[in-house]
C-alpha positions as CSV (number, residue, x, y, z in Angstrom):
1,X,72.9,-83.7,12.4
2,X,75.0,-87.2,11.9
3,X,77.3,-85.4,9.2
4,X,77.8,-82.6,11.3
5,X,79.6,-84.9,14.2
6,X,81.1,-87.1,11.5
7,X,82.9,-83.4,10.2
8,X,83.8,-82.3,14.4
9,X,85.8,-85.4,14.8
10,X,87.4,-85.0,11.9
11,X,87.8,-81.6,13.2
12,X,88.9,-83.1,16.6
13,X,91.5,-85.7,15.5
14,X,94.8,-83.7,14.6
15,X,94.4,-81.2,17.6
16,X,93.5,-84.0,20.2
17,X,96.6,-86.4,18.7
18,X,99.1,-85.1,22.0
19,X,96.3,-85.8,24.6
20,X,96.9,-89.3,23.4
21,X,100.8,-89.3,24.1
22,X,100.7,-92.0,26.7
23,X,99.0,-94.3,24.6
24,X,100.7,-96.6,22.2
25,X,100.6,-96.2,18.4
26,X,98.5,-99.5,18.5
27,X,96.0,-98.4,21.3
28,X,95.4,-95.3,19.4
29,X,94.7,-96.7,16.3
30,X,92.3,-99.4,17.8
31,X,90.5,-96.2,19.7
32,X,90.2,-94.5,16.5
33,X,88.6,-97.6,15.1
34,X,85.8,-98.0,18.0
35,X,85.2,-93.9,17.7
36,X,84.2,-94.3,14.0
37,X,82.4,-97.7,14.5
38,X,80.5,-95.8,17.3
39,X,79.8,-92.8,14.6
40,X,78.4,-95.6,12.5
41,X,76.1,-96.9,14.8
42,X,74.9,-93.4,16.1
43,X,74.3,-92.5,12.2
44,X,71.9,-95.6,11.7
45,X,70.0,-94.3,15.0
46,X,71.6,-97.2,17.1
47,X,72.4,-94.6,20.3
48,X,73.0,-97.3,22.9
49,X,75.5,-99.1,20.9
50,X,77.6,-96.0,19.7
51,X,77.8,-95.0,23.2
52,X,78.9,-98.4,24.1
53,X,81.8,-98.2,21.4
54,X,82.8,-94.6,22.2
55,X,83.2,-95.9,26.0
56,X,85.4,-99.0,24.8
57,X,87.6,-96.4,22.8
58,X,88.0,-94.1,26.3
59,X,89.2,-97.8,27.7
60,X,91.7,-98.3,25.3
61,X,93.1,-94.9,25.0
62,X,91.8,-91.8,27.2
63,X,91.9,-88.5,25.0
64,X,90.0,-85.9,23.8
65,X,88.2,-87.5,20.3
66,X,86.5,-90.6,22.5
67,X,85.0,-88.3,24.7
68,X,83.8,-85.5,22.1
69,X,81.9,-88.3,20.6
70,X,80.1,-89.8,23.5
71,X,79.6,-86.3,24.5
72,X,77.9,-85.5,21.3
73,X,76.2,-88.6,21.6
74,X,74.4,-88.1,24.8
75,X,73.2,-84.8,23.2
76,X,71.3,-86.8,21.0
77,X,69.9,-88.9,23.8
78,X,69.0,-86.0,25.6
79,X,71.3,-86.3,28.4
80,X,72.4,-83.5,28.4
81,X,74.0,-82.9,31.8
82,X,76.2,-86.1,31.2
83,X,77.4,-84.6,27.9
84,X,77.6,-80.9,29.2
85,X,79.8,-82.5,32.3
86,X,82.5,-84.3,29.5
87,X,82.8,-80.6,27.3
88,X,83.5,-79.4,30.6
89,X,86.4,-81.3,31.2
90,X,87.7,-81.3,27.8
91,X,87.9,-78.2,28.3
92,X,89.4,-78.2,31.7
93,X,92.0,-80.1,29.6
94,X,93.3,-81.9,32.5
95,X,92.2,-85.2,31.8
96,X,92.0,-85.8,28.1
97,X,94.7,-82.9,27.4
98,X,94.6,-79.5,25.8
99,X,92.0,-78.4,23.5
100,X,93.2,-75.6,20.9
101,X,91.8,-74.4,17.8
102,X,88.9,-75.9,16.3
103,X,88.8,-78.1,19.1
104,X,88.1,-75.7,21.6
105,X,85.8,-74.1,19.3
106,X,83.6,-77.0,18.8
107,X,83.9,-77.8,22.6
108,X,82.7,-74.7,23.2
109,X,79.3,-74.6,21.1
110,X,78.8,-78.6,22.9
111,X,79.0,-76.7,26.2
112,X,76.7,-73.7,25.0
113,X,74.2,-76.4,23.3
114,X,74.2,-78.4,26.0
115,X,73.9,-75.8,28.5
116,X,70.4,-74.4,27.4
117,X,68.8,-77.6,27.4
118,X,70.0,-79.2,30.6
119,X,67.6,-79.6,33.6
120,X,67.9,-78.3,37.8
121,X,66.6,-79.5,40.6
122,X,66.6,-77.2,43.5
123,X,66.2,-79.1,46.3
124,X,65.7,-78.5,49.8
125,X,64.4,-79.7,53.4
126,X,64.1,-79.0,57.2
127,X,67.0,-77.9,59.1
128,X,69.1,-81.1,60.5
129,X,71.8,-79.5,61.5
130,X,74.1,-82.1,60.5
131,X,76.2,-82.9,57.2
132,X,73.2,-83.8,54.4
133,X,74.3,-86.1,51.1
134,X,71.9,-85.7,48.5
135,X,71.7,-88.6,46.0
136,X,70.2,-88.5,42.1
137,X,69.1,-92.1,41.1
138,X,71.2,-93.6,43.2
139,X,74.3,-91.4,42.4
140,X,75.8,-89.0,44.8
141,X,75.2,-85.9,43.5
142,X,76.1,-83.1,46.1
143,X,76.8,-82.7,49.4
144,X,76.2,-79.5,51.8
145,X,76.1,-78.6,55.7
146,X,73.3,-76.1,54.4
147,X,69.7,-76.6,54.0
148,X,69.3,-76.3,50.3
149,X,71.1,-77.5,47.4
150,X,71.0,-76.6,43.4
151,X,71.3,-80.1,41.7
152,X,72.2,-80.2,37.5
153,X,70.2,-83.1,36.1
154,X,69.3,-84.6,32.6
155,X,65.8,-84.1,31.8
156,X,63.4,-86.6,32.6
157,X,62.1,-88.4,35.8
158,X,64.6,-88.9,38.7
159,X,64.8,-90.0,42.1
160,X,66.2,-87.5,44.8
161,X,67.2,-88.5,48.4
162,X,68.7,-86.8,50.9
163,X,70.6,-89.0,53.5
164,X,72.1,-87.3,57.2
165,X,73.8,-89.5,59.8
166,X,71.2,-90.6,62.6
167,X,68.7,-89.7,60.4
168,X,66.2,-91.6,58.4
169,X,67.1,-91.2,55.1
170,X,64.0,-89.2,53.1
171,X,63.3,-90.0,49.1
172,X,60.6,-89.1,46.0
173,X,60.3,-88.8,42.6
174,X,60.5,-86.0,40.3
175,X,60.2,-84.9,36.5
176,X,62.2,-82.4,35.3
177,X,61.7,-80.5,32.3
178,X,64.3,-79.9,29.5
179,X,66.0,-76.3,30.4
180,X,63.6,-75.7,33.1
181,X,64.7,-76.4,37.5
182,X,62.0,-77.6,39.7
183,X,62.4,-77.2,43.4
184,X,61.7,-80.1,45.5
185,X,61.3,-80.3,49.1
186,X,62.0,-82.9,51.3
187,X,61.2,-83.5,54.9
188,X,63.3,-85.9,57.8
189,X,61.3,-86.5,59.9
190,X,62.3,-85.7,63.6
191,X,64.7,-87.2,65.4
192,X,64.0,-89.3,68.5
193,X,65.6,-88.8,71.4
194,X,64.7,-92.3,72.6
195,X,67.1,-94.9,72.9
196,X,66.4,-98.5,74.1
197,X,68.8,-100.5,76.6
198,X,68.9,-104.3,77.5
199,X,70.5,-105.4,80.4
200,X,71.0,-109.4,81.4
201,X,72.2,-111.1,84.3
202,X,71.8,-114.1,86.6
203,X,68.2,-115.5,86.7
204,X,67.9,-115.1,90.8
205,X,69.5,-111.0,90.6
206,X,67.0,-108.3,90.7
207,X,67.9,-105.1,88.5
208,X,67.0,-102.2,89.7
209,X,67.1,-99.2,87.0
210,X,65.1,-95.9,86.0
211,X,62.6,-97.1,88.4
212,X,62.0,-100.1,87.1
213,X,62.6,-103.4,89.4
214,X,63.1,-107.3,87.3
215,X,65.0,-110.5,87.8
216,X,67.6,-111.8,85.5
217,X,66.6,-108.6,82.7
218,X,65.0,-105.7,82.2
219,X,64.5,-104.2,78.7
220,X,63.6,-100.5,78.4
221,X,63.1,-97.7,75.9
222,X,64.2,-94.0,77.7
223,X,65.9,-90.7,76.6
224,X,69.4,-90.8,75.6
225,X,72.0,-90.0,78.5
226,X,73.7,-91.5,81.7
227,X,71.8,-93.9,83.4
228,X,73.0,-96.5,86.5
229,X,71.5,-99.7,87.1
230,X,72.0,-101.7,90.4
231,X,71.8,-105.1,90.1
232,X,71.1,-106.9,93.8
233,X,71.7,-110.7,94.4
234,X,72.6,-113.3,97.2
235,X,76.0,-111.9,97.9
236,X,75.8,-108.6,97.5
237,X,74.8,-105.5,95.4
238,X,76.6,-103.9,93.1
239,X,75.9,-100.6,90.8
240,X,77.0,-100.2,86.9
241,X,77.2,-96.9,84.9
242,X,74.5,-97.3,81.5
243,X,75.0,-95.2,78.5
244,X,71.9,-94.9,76.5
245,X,72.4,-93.7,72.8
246,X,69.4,-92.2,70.7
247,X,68.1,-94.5,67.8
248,X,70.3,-97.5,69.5
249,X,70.0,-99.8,70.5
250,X,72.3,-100.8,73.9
251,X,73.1,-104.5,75.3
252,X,74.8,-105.0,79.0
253,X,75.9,-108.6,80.3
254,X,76.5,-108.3,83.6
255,X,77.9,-110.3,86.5
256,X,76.1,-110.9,90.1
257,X,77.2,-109.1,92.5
258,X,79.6,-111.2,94.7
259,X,81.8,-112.4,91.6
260,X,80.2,-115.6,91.4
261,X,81.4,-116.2,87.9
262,X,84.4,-114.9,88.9
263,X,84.9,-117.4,91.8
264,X,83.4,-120.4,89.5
265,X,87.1,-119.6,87.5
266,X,89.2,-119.7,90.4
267,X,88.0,-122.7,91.7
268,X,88.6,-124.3,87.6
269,X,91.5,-122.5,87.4
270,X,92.9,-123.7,90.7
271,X,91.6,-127.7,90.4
272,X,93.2,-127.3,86.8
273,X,96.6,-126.1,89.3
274,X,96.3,-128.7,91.5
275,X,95.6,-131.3,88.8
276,X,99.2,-130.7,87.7
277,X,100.3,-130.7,90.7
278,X,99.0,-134.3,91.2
279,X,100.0,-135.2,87.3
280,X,103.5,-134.1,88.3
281,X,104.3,-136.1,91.6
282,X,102.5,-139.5,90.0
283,X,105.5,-138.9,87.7
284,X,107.9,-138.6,90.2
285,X,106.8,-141.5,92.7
286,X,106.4,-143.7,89.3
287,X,109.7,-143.1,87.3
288,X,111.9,-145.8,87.7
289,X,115.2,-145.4,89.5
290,X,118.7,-145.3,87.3
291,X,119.9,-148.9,86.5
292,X,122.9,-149.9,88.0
293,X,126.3,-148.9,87.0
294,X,128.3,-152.1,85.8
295,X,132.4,-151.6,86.1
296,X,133.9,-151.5,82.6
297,X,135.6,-155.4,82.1
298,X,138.8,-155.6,82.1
C-alpha cells in the first residue's frame, strides 16, 4: 500500500506544478520536502506525524500534491470522510488548481475508495419550528429549517447535537459503522412559555402586579406577554408597561410615584446653582479695587 502512494505523488507532482504558481520556487521546494518526509513517516507506520508534515507542506505552499497525500493519509487512518472531502476539492480544482491527467485519474479512484467506506448519520428530532444547527464532535456539520438532516461522518464513535435558538440545546453519542448510516433521533424538549420578571423600587411603595400586592419588590414567574404593574406610594401612584419574555429573565428599577428621586436632583442640582452663585459674588465683594493711577513724571 505505501509504494502505491509513494508512485501517485510521483504521479501527482508534474500535473499539480501550476496549482503551485503563487508560491515561490523556495516555498515549493521546502513543501515538496515536508510531502516526502510525511511519505516517510506514513511508510514506517508513523500516521500522526505524516499527517502533521503533509499539513506543514499545505502551510508553506497550498496545491494539489500536499493535499493528495494527507488525503491518502487519512485513508489509512480510516477517516475517510476527511479524505473523501479533500479529493473532492481537488477535484473541484478551485482551491489547489486544476487536476488533469493522471491526476484526475488518481483523484478519482481516492474519491471512489473513499466513498464506499465512509459512514452517515441520519439524524433527526421533533419539530421546533425554528432554524436547527447540528454539530459532529464539536464541529458544525449542517444546518437545516427542516426536521431531519443526512450527516457524512468518519467511522467510529461521535457526538451529535442539535442546537435551535431559545431552545435547550439536545446531545448523545453514537457509533457509526464503516460504509453503513445510522439514524439518530433527538428530542428538545418543550419550550416554556414562562418567563420570570423582577421589579424593584422604594422600600415604603407597594407594587401591585398580576394580582400580586408587595413593598419595595415583587419577583414573579408568569406567561410571556404584556403585563402592567402599578406601583403606589406617599405621593401618588403611578402605572408602568412590563414585557415578559419566555426563558428570560426580566429586571425593572423603578421610581416612586411622585418623582422623589427626581426632586432629590433638583434640589442638588439647584444648591449646586446657588452655590456658584454664592462662590461668584464672594469674588466680587472680595477683589480688590484697581490701584491708583500715578501721572507719568515729567
Amino acid at each position: 500500500m505505501g509504494r502505491v502512494f509513494v508512485v501517485l505523488a510521483a504521479l501527482l507532482m508534474l500535473p499539480l506544478e501550476s496549482a503551485a504558481a503563487d508560491c515561490t520556487r523556495n516555498e515549493r521546494r521546502r513543501s515538496q520536502q515536508l510531502v516526502l518526509q510525511g511519505i516517510e513517516a506514513r511508510e514506517g507506520g508513523d500516521l500522526l506525524e505524516a499527517v502533521q508534515r503533509m499539513q506543514r507542506a499545505m502551510d508553506v505552499c497550498t496545491w494539489g500534491l500536499p493535499a493528495f497525500e494527507l488525503a491518502a493519509t487519512y485513508e489509512q487512518m480510516g477517516r475517510t470522510h476527511d479524505a473523501l472531502t479533500i479529493y473532492e476539492d481537488l477535484l473541484d480544482g478551485e482551491r489547489y488548481g486544476p487536476v488533469e491527467g493522471d491526476a484526475e485519474r488518481v483523484t478519482r479512484e481516492g474519491i471512489e475508495r473513499a466513498g464506499r467506506s465512509v459512514a452517515h448519520v441520519a439524524v433527526s428530532w421533533n419539530d421546533v419550528n425554528d432554524y436547527v444547527v447540528v454539530r459532529v464532535d464539536g464541529e458544525v456539520q449542517g444546518e437545516t429549517d427542516q426536521s431531519s438532516i443526512r450527516l457524512r461522518v468518519n467511522p467510529g464513535a461521535h457526538v451529535i447535537r442539535a442546537e435551535s435558538e431559545g431552545r435547550t440545546a439536545v446531545e448523545q453519542r453514537i457509533r457509526v459503522a464503516e460504509g453503513g448510516t445510522s439514524r439518530l433521533e433527538l428530542v428538545f424538549p418543550e419550550r416554556s412559555l414562562l418567563g420570570r420578571v423582577v421589579i424593584a423600587t422604594e422600600d415604603d411603595v407597594r407594587i401591585d402586579f398580576a394580582g400580586q400586592s408587595a413593598r419595595g419588590e415583587i419577583d414573579l414567574e408568569l406567561e410571556e406577554g404584556e403585563y402592567t404593574a402599578t406601583l403606589i406610594g406617599p405621593r401618588g401612584r403611578r402605572t408602568h408597561d412590563v414585557t415578559i419574555v419566555a426563558g428570560e429573565t426580566t429586571r425593572y428599577d423603578l421610581a416612586e410615584p411622585g418623582g422623589r428621586r427626581n426632586l432629590r436632583w433638583l434640589w442638588i442640582a439647584g444648591g449646586v446653582v446657588v452655590l456658584g452663585a454664592l462662590t461668584a459674588a464672594t469674588v466680587v465683594l472680595t477683589r480688590p479695587s484697581d490701584p491708583p493711577v500715578f501721572p507719568n513724571p515729567t
